[in-house]
N, C-alpha and C positions, 0 to 999 in steps of 0.2 A: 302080549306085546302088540301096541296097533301095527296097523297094513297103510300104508301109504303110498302111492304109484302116482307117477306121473305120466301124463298122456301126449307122445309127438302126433302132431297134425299139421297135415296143409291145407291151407287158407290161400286159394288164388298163388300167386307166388311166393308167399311166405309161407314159414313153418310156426308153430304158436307152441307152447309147455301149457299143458289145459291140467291144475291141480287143484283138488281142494275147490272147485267152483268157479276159477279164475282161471282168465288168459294171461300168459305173457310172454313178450316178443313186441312183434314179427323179428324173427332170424330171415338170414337170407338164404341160410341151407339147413336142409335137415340134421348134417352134422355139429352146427352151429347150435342149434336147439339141442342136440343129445347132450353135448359137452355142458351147458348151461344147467339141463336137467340131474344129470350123473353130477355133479358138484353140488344143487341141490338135495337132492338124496342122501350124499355120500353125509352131508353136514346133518343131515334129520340121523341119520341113524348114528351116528357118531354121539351128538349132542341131547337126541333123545331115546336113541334106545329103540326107534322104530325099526321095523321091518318094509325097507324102501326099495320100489323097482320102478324104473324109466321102459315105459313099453310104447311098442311100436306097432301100427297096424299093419298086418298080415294080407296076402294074396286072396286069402279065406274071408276077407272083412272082420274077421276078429282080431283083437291086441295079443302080444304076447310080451314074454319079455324080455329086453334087451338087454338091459343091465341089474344087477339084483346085488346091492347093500350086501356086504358078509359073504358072498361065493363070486362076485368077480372082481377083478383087479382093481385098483385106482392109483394115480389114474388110469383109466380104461384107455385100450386098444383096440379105437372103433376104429 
């Protein structure tokens, strides 16, 4: 089953969804971009069977992940 993740960042004051090689946004708030992402996801794994997660950079400067296709809720309760 592919891996598919999508990546929140901020860009100056906007937030961006970096997937797949592409931006897209600007969101105005981080939360604005999660929700946008986790709907994205949720429809990849639905519709194709991927294994999809919406990650977030960490304190560490590494991603982790925030939301994960198949083990968290949707809608999510960010």
């Amino acid at each position: 089953m592919p891996h598919s993740r999508y990546f929140i960042v901020q860009i100056g004051e906007g937030w961006l969804i970096r997937f797949a090689g592409g931006d897209f946004g600007p969101y105005h708030t981080r939360q604005e971009a999660l929700m946008f992402a986790v709907d994205a996801a949720q429809r990849l794994g639905e519709e194709r069977g991927e294994n999809a997660e919406v990650c977030l950079l960490g304190e560490n400067g590494h991603f982790h992940p925030e939301w994960v296709f198949g083990r968290d809720s949707y809608p999510p309760r960010l």
